[in-house]
Every structure is written in structure tokens, then in C-alpha cells.
C-alpha positions in Angstrom: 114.4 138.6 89.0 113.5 135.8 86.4 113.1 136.9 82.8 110.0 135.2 82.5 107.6 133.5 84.6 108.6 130.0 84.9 106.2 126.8 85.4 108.8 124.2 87.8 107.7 120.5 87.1 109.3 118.2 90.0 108.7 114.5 89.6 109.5 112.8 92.9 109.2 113.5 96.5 111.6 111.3 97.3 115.5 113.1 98.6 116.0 115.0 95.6 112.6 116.2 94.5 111.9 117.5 98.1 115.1 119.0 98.8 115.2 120.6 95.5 111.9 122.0 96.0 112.7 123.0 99.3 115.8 124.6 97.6 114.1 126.5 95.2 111.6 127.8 97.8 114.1 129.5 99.6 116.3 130.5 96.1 113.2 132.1 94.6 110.9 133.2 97.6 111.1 136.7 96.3 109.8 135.1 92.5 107.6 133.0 94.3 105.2 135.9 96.5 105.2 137.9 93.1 104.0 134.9 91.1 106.9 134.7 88.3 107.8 131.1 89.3 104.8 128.3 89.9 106.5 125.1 91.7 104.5 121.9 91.1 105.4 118.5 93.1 104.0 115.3 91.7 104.5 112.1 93.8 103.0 109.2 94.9 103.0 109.8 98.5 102.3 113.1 100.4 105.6 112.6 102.4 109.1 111.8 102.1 110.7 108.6 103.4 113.8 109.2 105.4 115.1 105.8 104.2 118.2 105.4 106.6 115.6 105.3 109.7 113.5 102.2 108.3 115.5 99.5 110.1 115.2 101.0 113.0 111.2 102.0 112.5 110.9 97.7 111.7 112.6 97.3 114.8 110.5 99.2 117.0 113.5 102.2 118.2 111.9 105.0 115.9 107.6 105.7 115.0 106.9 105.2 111.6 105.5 108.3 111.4 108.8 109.9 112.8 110.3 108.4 109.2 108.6 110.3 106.7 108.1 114.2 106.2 105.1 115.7 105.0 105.4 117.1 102.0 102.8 119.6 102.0 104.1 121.0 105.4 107.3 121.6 104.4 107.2 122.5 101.0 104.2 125.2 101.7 104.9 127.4 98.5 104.4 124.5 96.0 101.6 122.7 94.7 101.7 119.3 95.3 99.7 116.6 93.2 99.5 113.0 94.5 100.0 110.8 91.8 101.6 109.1 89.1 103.8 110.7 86.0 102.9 107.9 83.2 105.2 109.8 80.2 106.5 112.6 79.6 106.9 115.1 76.1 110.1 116.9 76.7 110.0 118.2 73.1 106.6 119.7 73.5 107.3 120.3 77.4 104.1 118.1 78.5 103.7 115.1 81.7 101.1 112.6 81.6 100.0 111.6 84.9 97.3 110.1 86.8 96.1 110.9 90.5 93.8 109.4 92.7 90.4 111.3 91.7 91.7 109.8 87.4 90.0 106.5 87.7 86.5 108.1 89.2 86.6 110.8 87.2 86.5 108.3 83.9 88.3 111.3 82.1 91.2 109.5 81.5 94.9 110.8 82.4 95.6 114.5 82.2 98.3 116.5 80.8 100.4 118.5 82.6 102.4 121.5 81.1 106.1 122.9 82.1 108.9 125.5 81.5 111.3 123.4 83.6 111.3 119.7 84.9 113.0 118.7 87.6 113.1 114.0 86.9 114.0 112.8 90.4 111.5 110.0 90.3 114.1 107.6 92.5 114.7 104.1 91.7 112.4 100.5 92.4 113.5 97.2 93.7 115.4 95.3 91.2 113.7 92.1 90.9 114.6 88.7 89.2 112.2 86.0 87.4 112.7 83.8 90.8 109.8 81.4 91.0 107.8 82.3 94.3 109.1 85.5 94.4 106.4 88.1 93.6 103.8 85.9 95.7 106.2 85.5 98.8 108.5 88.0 99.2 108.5 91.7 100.5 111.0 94.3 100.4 112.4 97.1 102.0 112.0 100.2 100.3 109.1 102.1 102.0 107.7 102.9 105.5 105.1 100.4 105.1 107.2 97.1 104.2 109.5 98.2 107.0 106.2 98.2 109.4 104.7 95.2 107.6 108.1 92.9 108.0 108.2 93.7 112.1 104.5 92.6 112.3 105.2 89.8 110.4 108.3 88.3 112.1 106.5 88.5 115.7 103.6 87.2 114.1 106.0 84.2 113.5 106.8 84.2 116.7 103.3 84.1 117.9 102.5 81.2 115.8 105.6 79.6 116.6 104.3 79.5 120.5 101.3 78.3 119.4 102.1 74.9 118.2 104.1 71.4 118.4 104.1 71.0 114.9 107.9 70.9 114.6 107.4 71.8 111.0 105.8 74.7 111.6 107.8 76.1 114.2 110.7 75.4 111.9 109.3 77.6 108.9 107.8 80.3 110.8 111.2 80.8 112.9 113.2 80.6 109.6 113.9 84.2 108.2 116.0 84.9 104.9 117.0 87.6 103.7 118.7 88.6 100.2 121.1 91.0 99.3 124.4 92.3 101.3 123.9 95.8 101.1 123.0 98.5 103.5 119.1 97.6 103.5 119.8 93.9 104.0 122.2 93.5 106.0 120.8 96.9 108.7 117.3 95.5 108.4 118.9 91.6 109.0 120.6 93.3 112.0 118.2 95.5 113.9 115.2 92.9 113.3 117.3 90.1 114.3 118.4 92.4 117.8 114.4 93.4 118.2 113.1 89.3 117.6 116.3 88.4 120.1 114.6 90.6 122.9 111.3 89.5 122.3 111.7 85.8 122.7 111.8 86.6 126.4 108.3 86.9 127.0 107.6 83.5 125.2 107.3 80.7 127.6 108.3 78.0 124.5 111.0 80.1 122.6 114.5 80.6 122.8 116.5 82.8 120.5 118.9 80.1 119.8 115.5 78.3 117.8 115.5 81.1 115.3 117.1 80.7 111.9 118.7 84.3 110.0 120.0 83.7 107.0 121.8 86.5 104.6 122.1 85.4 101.4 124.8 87.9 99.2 125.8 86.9 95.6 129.1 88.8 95.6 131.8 87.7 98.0 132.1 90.4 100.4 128.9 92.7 102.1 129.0 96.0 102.6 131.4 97.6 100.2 130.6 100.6 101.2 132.4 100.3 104.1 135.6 98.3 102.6 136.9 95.4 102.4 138.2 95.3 106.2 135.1 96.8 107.9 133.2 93.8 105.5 134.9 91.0 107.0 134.1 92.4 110.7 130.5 92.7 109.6 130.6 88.7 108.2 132.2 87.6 111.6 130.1 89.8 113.9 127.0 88.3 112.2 127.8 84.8 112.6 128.7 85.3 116.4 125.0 85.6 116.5 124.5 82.8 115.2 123.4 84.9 111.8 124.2 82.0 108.8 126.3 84.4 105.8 126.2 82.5 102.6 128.5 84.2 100.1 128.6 83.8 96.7 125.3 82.0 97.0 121.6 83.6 94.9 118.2 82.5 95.8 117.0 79.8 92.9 113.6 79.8 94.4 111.1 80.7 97.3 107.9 78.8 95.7 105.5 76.6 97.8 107.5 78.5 100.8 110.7 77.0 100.5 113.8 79.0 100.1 116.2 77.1 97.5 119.8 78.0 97.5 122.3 78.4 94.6 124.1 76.0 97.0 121.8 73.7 97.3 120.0 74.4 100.7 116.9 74.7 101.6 114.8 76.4 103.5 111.7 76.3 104.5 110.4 79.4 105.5 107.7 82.3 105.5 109.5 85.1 105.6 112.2 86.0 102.2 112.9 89.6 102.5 114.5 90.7 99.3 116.9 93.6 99.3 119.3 92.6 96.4 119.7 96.2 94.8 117.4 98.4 93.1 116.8 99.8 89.3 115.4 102.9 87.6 112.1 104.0 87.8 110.3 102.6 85.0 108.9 106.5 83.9 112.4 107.0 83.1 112.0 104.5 79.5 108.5 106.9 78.7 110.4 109.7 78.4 112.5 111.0 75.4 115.4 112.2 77.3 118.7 110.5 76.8 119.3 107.3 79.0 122.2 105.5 79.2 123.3 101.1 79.2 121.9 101.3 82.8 118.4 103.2 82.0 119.7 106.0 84.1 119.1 109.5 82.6 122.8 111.0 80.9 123.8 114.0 82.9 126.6 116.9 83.1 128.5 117.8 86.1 125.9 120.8 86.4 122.7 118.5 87.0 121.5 119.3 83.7 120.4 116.6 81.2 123.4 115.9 78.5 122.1 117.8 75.5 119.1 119.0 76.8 117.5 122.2 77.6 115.4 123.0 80.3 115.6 119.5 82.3 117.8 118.4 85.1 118.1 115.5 87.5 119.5 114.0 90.1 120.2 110.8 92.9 119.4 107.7 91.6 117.6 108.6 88.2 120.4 110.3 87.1 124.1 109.3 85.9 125.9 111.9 87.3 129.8 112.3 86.0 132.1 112.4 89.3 134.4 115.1 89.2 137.0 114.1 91.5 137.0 110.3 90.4 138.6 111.0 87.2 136.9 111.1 83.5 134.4 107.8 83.1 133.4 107.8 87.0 129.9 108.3 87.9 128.4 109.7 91.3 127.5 106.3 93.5 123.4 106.1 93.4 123.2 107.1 97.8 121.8 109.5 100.1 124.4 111.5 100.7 125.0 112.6 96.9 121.4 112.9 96.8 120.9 115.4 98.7 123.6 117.6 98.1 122.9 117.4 94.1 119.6 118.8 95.5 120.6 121.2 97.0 123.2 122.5 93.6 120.3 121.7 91.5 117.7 123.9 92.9 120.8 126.8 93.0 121.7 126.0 89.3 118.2 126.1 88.0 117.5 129.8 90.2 120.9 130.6 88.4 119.3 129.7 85.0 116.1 131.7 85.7 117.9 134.4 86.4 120.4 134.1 83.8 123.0 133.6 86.3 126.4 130.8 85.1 125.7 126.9 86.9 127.9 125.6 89.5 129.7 122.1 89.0 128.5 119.1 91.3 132.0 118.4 93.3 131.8 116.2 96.6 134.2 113.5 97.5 132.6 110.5 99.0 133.4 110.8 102.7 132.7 106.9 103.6 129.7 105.1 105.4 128.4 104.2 108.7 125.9 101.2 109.1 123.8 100.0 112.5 124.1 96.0 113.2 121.5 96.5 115.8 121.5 98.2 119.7 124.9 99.2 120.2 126.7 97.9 117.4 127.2 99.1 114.1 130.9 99.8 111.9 131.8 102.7 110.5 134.6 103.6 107.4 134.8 108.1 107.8 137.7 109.7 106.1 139.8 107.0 106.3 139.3 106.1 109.9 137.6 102.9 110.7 135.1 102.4 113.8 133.2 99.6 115.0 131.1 98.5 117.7 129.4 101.3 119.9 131.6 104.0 118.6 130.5 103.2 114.8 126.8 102.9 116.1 126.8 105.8 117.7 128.6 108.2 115.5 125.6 106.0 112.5 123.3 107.7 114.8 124.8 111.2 114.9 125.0 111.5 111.5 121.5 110.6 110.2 119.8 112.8 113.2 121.7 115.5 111.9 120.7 114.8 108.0 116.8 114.2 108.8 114.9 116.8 107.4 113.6 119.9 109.8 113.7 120.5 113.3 110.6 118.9 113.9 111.6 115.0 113.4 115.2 115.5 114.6 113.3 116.6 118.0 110.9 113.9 118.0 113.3 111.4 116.9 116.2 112.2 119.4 113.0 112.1 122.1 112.7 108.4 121.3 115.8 107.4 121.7 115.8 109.2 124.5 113.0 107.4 125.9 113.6 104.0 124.4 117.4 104.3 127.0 114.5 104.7 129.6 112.3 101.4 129.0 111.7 98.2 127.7 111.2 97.9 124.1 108.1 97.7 122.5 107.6 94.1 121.4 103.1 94.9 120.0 102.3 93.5 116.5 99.9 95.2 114.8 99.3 93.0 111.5 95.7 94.1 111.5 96.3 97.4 110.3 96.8 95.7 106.8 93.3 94.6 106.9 91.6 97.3 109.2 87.6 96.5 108.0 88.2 92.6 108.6 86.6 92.2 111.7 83.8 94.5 111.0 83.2 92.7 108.0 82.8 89.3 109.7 80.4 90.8 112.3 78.1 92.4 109.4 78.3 88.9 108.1 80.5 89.2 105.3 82.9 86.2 104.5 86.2 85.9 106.9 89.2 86.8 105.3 91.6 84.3 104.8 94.7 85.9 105.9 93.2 88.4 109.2 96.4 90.1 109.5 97.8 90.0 105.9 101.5 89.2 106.9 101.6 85.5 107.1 
């Protein structure tokens, strides 16, 4: 039994802030039907994005709606408040946040009050002052860039087969993507494989007319996977005819033209940018302590250094690895995620209940990444896989980590199914823009971009 009734604050819905809350719901049902503990969720999307599953969403193997998990069906004992955290008080235990009734209410944004709070508001694409960037490019964070990219590469191909204009067909064939980490180089992989099988069914294309291009600013890709498994990923690539420029940065992507560090250029309408991420920017509107990263200062128990009553976790928090040795953080990933979920919703019952905290303690097991159907490499304990083995066992182990039964079912049906037929090669671009055509039979002016991507 708590000693007091408790108000839980959870910013997020991303890997920690559902699984802690689905944590705590379990932890503290007992608390929870008597009304000592009151579990609130704010995020800005009623579901969570299984992020793992995106490349294969933008390549057509998985339903987008197979990705994400509702929140409010899962996580049926909390309350959960779409919108925004703006700032938070910790010294006087109050959140400022917006939803989506604040702007039509005119009443400004509310205040929120807490016993605990849980910050797990994730992290946001790290971008760079690159000229052309914010009006060109489109990442690869959420459900809908994932679905937006696939839509707009065979859109390229569409308007590839609809024209001579060899300058045209040059640009709208020419994809580049930036950054040689999991998202790049998976998305690079599994879109390339998807656009590969498509050209088939275009009397005027041939795979071999499409340009990929992963640009990596480091010397190696994936070093996750170690410096071995790296070097198969480079030369694996570039036997499809993939172009891997190392030690290479985008200088620009203005006027449509991707400008190298090396000096080549591109040009192109399609700059996928997937060169690391940063904190979320709530983190700097709190007073917690943050530290040389802007990642909030944490103890082996999840708890904010010096801090009472807040805790966090994944990639908000700077989490000090145990079995590293002193100085070593917890690598920003899914898989410490959602285990410091899961300790942090124990450790904060234990506190409620006046209970002594565990210590975070896992051991990075190593890394498994998809290059597309049947092919992937793999670095697990030690062991290193590639090909189908690596694929398969990349497979495996993110069915087995999607949340509840429900998805793992539908999404082991597709797969399933997808062994069974053809792909599914459909662009629907005009679900950016759903009113457009209405809109130009009422009259209204036609939109200069129908379908949004291009």
C-alpha cells in the first residue's frame, strides 16, 4: 500500500513512457482500483511507434497501422492527454502543456500538477544549418515520413515513366540519403529492394537507371554491428549498385541539387536525412539537471541526479552503465529503453511503497539490421550472422519485442501473407492532401503539389 495517494506525471508515449506506464499499471493495479495512485500520459500522438518496423512499413512488408500501438487501448487505467509539455516547475511540481482543444479554447496553456514525473519525452532529428534542407528534406522518425517517403519514391517512378526529359528522369530517379546508422542505412535498404521490384511493371524503367546514394560522415556505417559486420554492409550495398560515400557530409540540397563535401552533385528530389538525432527541446524548459549533451543527469536507479520525485529514461536520459566501467553511459537504443522502463515503473512502485530501488544492469547484447528481403547482418553475443540467417533472426527478435499480442499476430500474419503474393507496389500520395480534389470540384483554387510528396 502507498503512503499517500500519488498523482504519476508521464511525458512521452514513446518506448519508455508507454512501457513504464504499462509497468506501473500492473505494479500498482491494487493502488490503482482503490484510487491512491492517478496515472496521467501526455503525448503528442495517441499511439506508440514501434520504430524498428518503419523500414519495412515504407517498404510495403508491414501496415502502417500494424507499427504503432494505441495508447489508450493498452494503457486502460491511465489518463491520457494528447498534447504538448511546453515547461515544466519541478520545484513547485507543475507541467505546462498545450492540447489540441488550447488554441480554440483562447484560454491559453494549462497547468498541470504532480507528485511524481516520469520525463521520457524521446529525442528529435538532429538537424544542421544545410541550405535547402528544411524545404527539401524529410526524415525518418515517425509512421508518417516512413509512409510519406514510399509514396514519394514511386511517385518518382511514375513521373520518371512519364517523360523524355532526360533531366527529369535523372532527378526524380536520384535518391540520397544521409546518415549511416540503423535508420539510413535499413530505410536505404528495404526502399531500394521495394523500388527494385517495382520497376517491373514500368514499360520505360530499369532498375539499373536508379541512383542510391548513402552519404556517412564517419568512416565506417553501422557501428553497432562492428567494424567487420560494417565492411560487409559497405560491400553488400555497392553490389547493388548502392554508391557509399564515406567520410563525405551533405554541403547543400537547395534549388534540388544535392552538393557533396566531395564535390558531387546531385540532382535530385528525394534527400532523406537520418544523420542522428538530439534531445527533445522540453528537456532545456525544465529545471532539472542536464548534462554537455542536453540529456537529463541520471543515477543507476533511473532517478534524476539530485533530485526527488523525478526519474527518466531512453534517450532523454544519461543513464550511467554499470557494467562499462565508471564514466560509461547507457547507448541512447531500444533495447535499453525498454528495459529501463520496465526497472523504472518497479523502482518508482518501490518508492511509493517505501520499498529500496533496484540498479539498472544490462549488458548490450549486440544488433541485428534488415538490408532488405532476405538479407540483413547480425553481431549477437559475439557471433556474427549475415545474409538470410541475420535477416531472419532481425525478424525474430523485433516480433518478439512489439508490444502485445495483438500486433505480433497481425504482424506475423503479413509476413505470412506477403511469402504468399506479390508485393504491393500502390502509392497513395493523396492522403497528404485528402480535400484536394473536392476542393477543385467546389471550385476552389488547385493545389500546387496534388499529392504533397514531390
Amino acid at each position: 500500500m502507498v503512503k499517500e495517494r500519488a498523482r504519476i506525471l508521464i511525458v512521452g508515449g514513446g518506448y519508455v513512457g508507454m512501457y513504464t506506464a504499462l509497468r506501473l499499471q500492473r505494479q500498482l493495479k491494487p493502488e490503482l482500483k482503490r484510487g491512491e495512485v492517478e496515472i496521467t500520459v501526455v503525448s503528442p500522438d495517441p499511439y506508440m511507434t514501434y520504430q524498428p518496423f518503419l523500414p519495412e512499413a515504407a517498404a510495403g512488408s508491414i501496415s502502417p497501422r500494424h507499427v504503432v500501438v494505441p495508447l489508450r487501448r493498452v494503457l486502460d487505467r491511465c489518463r491520457i492527454v494528447i498534447g504538448e509539455v511546453r515547461s515544466i516547475d519541478h520545484a513547485k511540481r507543475t507541467a505546462t502543456l498545450t492540447t489540441l482543444a488550447t488554441e480554440e479554447e483562447g484560454a491559453g496553456a494549462e497547468q498541470l500538477t504532480y507528485d511524481e514525473l516520469v520525463l521520457a519525452p524521446g529525442s528529435v532529428s538532429r538537424t544542421l544549418p544545410i541550405p535547402g534542407l528544411a524545404d527539401f528534406a524529410i526524415g525518418f522518425k515517425t509512421v508518417e515520413e516512413a509512409i510519406g517517403l514510399r509514396n514519394h519514391v514511386i511517385e518518382q517512378m511514375d513521373i520518371t515513366s512519364s517523360t523524355h526529359d532526360p533531366a527529369i528522369r535523372d532527378a526524380a530517379l536520384t535518391f540520397v540519403f544521409v546518415g549511416g546508422g540503423y535508420a539510413g542505412v535499413e530505410a536505404l535498404g528495404e526502399l531500394e529492394d521495394m523500388a527494385r521490384y517495382t520497376a517491373r511493371y514500368y514499360h520505360n524503367l530499369k532498375p539499373e537507371d536508379m541512383k542510391w546514394i548513402l552519404v556517412e560522415a564517419s568512416d565506417r556505417i553501422l557501428p553497432e554491428v562492428g567494424e567487420e559486420m560494417g565492411r560487409y554492409t559497405v560491400s553488400q550495398l555497392r553490389r547493388r549498385n548502392i554508391e557509399v560515400r564515406l567520410e563525405t557530409r551533405l554541403n547543400s540540397c537547395a534549388d534540388r541539387v544535392a552538393v557533396l563535401s566531395d564535390g558531387a552533385r546531385f540532382p535530385t528530389r528525394t534527400v532523406v536525412w537520418t544523420a542522428g538525432v538530439k534531445p527533445h527541446p522540453v528537456l532545456a524548459a525544465t529545471d532539472l539537471p542536464l548534462n554537455e549533451r542536453g540529456r537529463l543527469t541520471c543515477t543507476p536507479r533511473l532517478t534524476v541526479d539530485g533530485v526527488a520525485h523525478a526519474w527518466a529514461a531512453g534517450d532523454a536520459a544519461a543513464v550511467p552503465d554499470v557494467t562499462a566501467g565508471p564514466g560509461k553511459e547507457t547507448a541512447p537504443n531500444a533495447q535499453h529503453a525498454v528495459r529501463q522502463a520496465k526497472l523504472l515503473g518497479d523502482n518508482l512502485a518501490h518508492t511509493l511503497r517505501g520499498e529500496p530501488l533496484e540498479t539498472y544492469s544490462h549488458k548490450y547484447v549486440g544488433s541485428v539490421a534488415s538490408l532488405g528481403l532476405h538479407k540483413g547482418v547480425a553481431y549477437v553475443y559475439g557471433r556474427k550472422l549475415r545474409g538470410y540467417p541475420a535477416w531472419f533472426m532481425h525478424r525474430v527478435y523485433h516480433l518478439s519485442r512489439v508490444p502485445t499480442f495483438n500486433r505480433k499476430a497481425r504482424v506475423l500474419a503479413e509476413w505470412t501473407l506477403a511469402g504468399l503474393f506479390k508485393r504491393e507496389i500502390v502509392s497513395l500520395g493523396s492522403l497528404e492532401h485528402p480535400r484536394a480534389e473536392f476542393e477543385l470540384a467546389a471550385g476552389g483554387k488547385p493545389p500546387t503539389d496534388p499529392k504533397g510528396s514531390s
